[in-house]
C-alpha positions in Angstrom: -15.8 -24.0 26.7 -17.0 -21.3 29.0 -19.2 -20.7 32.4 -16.9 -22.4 34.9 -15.9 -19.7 37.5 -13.3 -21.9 38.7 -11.4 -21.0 35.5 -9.4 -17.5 34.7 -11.8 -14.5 33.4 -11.3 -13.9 29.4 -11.5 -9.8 28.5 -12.2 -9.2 24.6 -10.9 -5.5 24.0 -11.1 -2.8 21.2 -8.3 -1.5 20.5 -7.8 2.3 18.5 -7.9 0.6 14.9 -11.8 0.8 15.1 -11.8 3.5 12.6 -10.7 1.6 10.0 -13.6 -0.8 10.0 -16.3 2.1 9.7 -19.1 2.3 8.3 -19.5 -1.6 9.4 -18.4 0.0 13.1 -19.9 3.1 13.5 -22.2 1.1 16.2 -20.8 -2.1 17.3 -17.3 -3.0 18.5 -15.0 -4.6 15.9 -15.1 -7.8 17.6 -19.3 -7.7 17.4 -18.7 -8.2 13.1 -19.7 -11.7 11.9 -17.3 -13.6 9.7 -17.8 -16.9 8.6 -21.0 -18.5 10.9 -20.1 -16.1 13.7 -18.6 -12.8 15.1 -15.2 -12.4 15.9 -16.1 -12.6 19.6 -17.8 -15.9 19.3 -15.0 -17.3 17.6 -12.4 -16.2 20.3 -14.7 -17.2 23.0 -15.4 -20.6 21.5 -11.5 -21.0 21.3 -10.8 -20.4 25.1 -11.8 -21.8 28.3 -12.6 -19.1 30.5 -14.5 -18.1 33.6 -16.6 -14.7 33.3 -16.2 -12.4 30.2 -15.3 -8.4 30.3 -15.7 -6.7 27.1 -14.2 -3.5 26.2 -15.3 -1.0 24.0 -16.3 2.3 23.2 -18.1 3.8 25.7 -21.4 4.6 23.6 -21.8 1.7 22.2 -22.3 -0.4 25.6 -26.0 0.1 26.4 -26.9 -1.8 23.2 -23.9 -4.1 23.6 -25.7 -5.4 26.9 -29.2 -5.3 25.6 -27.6 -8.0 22.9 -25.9 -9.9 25.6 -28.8 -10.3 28.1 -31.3 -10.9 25.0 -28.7 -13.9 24.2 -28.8 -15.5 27.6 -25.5 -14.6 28.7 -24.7 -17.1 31.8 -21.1 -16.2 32.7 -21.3 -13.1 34.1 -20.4 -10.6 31.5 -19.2 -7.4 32.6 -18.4 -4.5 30.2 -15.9 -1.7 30.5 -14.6 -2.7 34.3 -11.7 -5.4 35.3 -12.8 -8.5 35.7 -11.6 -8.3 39.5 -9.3 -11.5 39.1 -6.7 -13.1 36.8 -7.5 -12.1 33.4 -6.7 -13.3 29.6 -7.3 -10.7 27.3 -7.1 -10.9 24.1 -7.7 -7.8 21.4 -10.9 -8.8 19.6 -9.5 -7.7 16.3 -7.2 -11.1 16.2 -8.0 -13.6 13.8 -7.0 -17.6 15.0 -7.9 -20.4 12.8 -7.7 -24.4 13.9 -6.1 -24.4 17.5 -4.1 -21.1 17.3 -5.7 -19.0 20.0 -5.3 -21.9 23.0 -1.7 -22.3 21.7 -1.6 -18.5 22.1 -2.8 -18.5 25.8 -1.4 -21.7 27.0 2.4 -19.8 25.5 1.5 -16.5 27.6 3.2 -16.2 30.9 1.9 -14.8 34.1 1.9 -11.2 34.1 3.0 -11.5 30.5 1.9 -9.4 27.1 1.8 -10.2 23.2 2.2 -7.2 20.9 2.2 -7.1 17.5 3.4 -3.4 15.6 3.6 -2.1 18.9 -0.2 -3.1 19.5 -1.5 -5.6 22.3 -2.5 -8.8 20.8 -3.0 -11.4 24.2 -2.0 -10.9 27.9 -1.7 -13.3 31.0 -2.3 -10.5 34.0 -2.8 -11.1 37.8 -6.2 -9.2 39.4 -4.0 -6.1 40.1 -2.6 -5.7 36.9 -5.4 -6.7 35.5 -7.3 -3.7 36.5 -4.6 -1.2 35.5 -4.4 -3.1 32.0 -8.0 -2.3 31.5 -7.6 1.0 32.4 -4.9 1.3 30.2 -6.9 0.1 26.9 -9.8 2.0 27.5 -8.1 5.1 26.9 -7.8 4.3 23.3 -11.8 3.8 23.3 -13.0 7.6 25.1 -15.5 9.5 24.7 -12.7 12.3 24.0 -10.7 9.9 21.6 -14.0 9.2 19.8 -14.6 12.9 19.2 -10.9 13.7 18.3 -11.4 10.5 15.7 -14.5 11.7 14.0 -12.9 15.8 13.8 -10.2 13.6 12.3 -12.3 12.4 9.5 -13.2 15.7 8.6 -10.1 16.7 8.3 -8.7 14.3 5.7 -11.5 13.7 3.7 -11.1 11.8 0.3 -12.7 15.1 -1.5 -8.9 16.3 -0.7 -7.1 13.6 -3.1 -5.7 10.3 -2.5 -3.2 8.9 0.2 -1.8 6.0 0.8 -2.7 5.5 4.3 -6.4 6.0 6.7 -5.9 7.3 9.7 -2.2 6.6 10.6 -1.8 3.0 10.9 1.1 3.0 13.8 -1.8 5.4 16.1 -2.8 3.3 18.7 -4.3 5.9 20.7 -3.4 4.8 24.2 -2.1 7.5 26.4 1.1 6.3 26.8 3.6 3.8 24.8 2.6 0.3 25.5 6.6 -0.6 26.7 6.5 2.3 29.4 3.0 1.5 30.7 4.5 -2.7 31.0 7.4 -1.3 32.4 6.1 0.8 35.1 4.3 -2.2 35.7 6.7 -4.8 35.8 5.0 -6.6 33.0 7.3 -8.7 30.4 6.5 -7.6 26.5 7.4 -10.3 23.5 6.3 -9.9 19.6 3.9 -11.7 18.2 2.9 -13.2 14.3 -0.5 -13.5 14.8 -2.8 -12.3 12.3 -4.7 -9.0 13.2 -7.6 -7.9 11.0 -6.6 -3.9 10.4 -9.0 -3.2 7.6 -13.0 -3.9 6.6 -12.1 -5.4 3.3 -10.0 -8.3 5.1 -13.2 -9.4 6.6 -14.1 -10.5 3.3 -11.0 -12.0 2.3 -11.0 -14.3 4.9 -14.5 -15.1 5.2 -14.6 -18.7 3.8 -11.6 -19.8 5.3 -13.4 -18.9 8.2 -16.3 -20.6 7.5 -14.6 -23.8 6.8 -12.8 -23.7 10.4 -16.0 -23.2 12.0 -17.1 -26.5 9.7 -14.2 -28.5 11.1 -14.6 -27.8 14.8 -18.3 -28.5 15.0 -18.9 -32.1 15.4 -22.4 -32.0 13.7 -22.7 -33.4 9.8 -25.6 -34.3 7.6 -29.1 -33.3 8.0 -31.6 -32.5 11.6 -34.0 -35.5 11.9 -36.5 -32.1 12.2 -35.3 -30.8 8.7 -37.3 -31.4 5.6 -35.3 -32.4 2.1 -37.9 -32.2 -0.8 -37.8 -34.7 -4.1 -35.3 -33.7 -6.1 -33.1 -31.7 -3.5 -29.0 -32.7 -5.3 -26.5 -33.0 -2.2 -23.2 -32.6 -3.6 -20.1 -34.0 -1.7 -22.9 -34.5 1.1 -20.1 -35.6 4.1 -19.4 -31.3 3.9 -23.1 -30.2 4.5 -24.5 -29.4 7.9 -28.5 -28.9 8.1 -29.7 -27.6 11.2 -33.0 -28.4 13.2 -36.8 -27.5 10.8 -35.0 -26.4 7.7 -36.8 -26.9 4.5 -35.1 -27.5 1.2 -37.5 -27.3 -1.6 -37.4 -29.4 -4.8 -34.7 -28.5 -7.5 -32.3 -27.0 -5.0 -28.5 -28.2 -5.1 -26.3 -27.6 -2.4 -22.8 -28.0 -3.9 -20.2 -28.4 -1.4 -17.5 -29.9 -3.7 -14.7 -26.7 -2.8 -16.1 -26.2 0.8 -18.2 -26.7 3.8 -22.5 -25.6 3.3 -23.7 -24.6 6.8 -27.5 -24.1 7.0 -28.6 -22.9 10.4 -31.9 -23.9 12.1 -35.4 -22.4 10.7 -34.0 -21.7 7.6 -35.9 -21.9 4.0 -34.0 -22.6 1.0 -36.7 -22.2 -1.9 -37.3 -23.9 -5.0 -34.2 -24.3 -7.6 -31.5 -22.5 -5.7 -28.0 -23.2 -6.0 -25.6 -22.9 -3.7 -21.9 -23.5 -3.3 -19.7 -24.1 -0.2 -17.9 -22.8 1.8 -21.2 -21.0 3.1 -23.4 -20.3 6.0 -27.2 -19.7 5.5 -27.9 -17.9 9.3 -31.1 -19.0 11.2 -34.4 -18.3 10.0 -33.4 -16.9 6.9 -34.6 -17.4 3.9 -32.9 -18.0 0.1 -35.4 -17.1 -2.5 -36.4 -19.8 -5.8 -33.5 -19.6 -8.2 -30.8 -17.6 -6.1 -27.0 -18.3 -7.1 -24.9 -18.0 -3.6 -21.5 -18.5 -4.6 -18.4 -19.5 -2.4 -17.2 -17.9 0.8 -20.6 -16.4 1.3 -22.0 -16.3 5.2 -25.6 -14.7 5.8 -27.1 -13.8 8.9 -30.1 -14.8 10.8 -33.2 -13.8 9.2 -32.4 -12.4 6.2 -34.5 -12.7 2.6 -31.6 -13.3 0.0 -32.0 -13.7 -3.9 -30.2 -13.0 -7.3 -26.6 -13.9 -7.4 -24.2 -13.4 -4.6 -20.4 -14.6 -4.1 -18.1 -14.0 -1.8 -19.6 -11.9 0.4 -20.6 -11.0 4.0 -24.2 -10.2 4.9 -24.9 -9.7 8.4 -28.6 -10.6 9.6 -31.7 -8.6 8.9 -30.8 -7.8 5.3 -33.3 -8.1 2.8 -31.8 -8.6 -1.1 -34.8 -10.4 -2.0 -34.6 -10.0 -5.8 -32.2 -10.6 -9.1 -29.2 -8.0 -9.4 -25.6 -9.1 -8.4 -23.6 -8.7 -5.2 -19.8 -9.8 -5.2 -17.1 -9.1 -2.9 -19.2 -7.5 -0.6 -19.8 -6.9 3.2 -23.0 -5.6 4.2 -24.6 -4.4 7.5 -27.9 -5.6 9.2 -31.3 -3.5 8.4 -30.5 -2.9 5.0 -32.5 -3.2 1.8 -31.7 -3.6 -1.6 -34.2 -3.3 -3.9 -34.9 -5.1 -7.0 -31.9 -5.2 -9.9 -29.5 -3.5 -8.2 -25.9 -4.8 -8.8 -22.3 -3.9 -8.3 -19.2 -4.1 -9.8 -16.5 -5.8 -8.2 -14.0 -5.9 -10.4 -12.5 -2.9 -12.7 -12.5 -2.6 -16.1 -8.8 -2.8 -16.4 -8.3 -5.4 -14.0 -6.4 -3.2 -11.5 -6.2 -2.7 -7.7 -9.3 -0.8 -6.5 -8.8 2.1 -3.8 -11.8 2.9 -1.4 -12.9 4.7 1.2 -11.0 4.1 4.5 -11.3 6.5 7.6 -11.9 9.6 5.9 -9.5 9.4 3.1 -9.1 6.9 -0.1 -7.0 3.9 0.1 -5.2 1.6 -1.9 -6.8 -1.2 -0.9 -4.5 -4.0 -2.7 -7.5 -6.0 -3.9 -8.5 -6.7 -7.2 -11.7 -7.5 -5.9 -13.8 -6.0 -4.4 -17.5 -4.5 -4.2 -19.6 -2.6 -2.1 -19.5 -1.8 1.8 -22.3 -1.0 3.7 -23.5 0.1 7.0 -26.3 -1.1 9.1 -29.8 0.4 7.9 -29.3 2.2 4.9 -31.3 1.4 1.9 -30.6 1.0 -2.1 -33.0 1.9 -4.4 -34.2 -0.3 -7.2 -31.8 -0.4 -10.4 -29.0 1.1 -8.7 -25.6 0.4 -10.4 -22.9 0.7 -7.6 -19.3 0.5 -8.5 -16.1 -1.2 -6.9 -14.7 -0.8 -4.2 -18.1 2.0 -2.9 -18.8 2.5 0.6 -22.2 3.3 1.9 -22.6 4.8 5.4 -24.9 4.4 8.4 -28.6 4.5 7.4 -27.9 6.4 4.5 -30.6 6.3 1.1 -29.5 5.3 -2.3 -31.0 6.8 -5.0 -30.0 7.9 -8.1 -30.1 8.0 -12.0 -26.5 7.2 -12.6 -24.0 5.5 -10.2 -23.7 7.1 -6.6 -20.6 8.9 -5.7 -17.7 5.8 -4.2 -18.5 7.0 -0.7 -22.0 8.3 0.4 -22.2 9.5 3.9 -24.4 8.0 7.2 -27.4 10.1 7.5 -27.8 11.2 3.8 -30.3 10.5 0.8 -28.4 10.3 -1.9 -29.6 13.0 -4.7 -28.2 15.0 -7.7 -26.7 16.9 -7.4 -26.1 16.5 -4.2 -26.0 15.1 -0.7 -29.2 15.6 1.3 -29.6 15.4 5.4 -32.2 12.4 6.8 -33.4 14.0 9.4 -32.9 11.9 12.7 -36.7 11.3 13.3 -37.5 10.1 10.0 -34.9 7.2 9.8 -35.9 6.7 13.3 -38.9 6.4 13.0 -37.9 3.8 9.6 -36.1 2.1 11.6 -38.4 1.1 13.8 -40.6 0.1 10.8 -38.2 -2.4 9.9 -37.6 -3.9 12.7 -41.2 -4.3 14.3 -41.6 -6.3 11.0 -39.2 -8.7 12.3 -41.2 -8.3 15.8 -37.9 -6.5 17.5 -38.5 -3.4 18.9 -36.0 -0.3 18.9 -35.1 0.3 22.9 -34.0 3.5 23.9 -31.1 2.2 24.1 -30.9 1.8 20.2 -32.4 4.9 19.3 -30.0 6.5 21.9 -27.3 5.0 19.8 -29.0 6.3 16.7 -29.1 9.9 18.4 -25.3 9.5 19.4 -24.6 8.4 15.7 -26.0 11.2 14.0 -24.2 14.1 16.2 -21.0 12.4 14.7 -22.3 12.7 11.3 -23.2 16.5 12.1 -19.7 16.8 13.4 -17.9 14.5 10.3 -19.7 17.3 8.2 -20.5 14.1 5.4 -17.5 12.9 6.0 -18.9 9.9 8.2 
């Protein structure tokens, strides 16, 4: 639905919520997070017919942003952090639209018209003009100096000061000036808006099977690639609800169990010997399930990851490597991480209550019963480790320890009793690279940049990031 110039630009925008999705954020815009088979992005772009695309973000994180987008063969003229130069949907990348609510959404926005939901922009129908001043507007919420003031802010109400109810204040929007007076001065029309907004990592993996079964129902694809192998004694269950893509391979004694949902498998991926897996789910491209793995419901795992053990209800973004037994529930966890052998977490307490966790700098009451372990992009998790609910584990941080870590360990720290230790920018740098040459993807300068950028916030979060 997209590539026709002809039709009106589409602009995906950040919007000042973005701390509340760290560690997962720390270096990609919120809308860059899969759910269900793809990111949030995808999904909105997928959902609208558009001309070119203008993304906005945080100003550090677009080098890397455009490596990924000229890597993926971007043909409509992408543009990133400038207007679009002509009449312009936007829509905040943080919104959530399931079935056809997004093109109801634009096709009810006037010209020169904006949604808002709690005082945030949600969708806008702008002329060129406005346009540009309307991009203006939202970046200021995504500065270098907001950035700065948002990781000093961290610091500053740490969870090692007590509890609160709140992260960073939820009505903060960080623009410069009240969204009414900046549409006013602009002769720009305002209405509310129901539409759901994702505020809050853990929400991600609430509604991660729903959104895998409404990726299921808009792709017209079912059954199995006349390139993909089914071995004797593969068990298709409720077979109508399974997609396999194009030179899969799914080895004897698997059953794929799509009796409560969709089973997506994505091209070039191996399911091995004796696995069982139940729907709704997404096995990514090229990845690969290991003989005997148990991937419960609302699961969705990235391209080229190594999965095995038991995991439900959980998000695991590509490049991940749980290759062995140990349990993973309720989960969302980056890309370049590794879990080593029997690790497992809770994801439920003991007493059946609601679990608080780690949430822009302070502890949360996160209004889930469930829920297990979040963790940013390449950090690592020793063998054995026993992580508890509702833990959060920064941005290439190191996980080892004899009992279970501390509910939040910071980006840039191996984890060590008694206490936190600093990883050194050149050594997870130069591990990172490691990692990722073993998938044959190098790290640009342009990534290491990032990881350079990353780890002066950490310095400045003082292990509070």
């Amino acid at each position: 639905m997209e590539g026709n110039e002809d039709l009106k630009a589409l602009c995906i925008f950040e919007d000042g919520r973005f701390p509340n999705f760290f560690p997962l954020t720390l270096n990609k815009p919120v809308f860059d997070l899969l759910i269900g088979t793809q990111t949030l992005m995808e999904r909105i772009m997928g959902d609208v017919d558009h001309g070119s695309v203008c993304l906005l973000c945080r100003p550090y994180l677009t080098a890397t942003l455009k490596e990924k987008d000229k890597s993926g063969g971007s043909e409509v003229g992408t543009v990133f952090n400038e207007p679009s130069g002509k009449e312009t949907f936007f829509v905040n990348g943080r919104l959530l639209a399931y079935g056809d609510d997004l093109a109801q959404v634009g096709g009810g926005v006037e010209m020169n018209e904006i949604l808002r939901k709690n005082g945030v922009p949600v969708a806008a129908m702008l002329d060129a003009e406005r346009s540009a001043s309307f991009t203006d507007y939202l970046l200021t919420s995504l500065s270098d100096e907001r950035v700065e003031k948002v990781i000093m802010e961290l610091k500053n109400v740490s969870g090692e000061n007590g509890d609160r109810e709140n992260c960073l204040e939820d009505d903060r929007s960080g623009y410069n000036e009240d969204l009414n007076v900046w549409a006013d001065r602009n002769g720009i029309k305002v209405k509310d808006t129901n539409v759901k907004l994702l505020s809050f990592y853990w929400q991600l993996i609430v509604e991660n099977g729903s959104c895998i079964e409404d990726d299921f129902s808009k792709n017209p694809l079912r059954g199995a690639a006349p390139e993909s192998a089914l071995f004797k004694g593969v068990d298709l269950i409720n077979e109508e609800d399974i997609l396999i893509g194009e030179s899969v391979e799914v080895r004897s004694g698997t059953v794929l169990d799509a009796s409560s949902g969709p089973i997506i498998i994505a091209d070039g991926a191996v399911i091995e010997p004796n696995a069982i897996i139940y729907g709704p789910c997404y096995i990514g491209r090229l990845s690969i399930i290991r003989g005997g793995a148990k991937i419960g419901k609302g699961t969705s795992i990235g391209e080229q990851c190594r999965i095995g053990g038991e995991v439900g209800e959980c998000v695991i973004a590509g490049y991940t490597n749980k290759q062995h037994e140990g349990f993973l529930g309720h989960s969302y966890i980056g890309s370049w991480v590794n879990i080593g052998a029997g690790t497992a977490n809770s994801d439920l307490k003991n007493n059946y209550g609601k679990i608080k966790a780690w949430c822009a700098g302070s502890i949360r009451n996160t209004g889930r019963r469930f829920l297990g372990l979040v963790c940013g992009d390449h950090s690592k998790i020793a063998i054995n480790t026993r992580i508890n609910t509702g833990s959060v584990i920064g941005f290439n941080a190191n996980v080892f320890i004899a009992g279970f870590p501390p509910k939040f360990v910071p980006s840039f720290t191996w984890t060590m009793e008694p206490e936190f230790v600093l990883h050194g920018l050149d050594k997870a740098l130069e591990t990172a690279g490691i990692m990722m040459d073993r998938r044959d993807i190098e790290l640009t300068e342009a990534g290491s940049e990032l990881f350079r950028v990353l780890f002066r916030f950490s310095r400045l979060a003082g292990y509070n990031l």
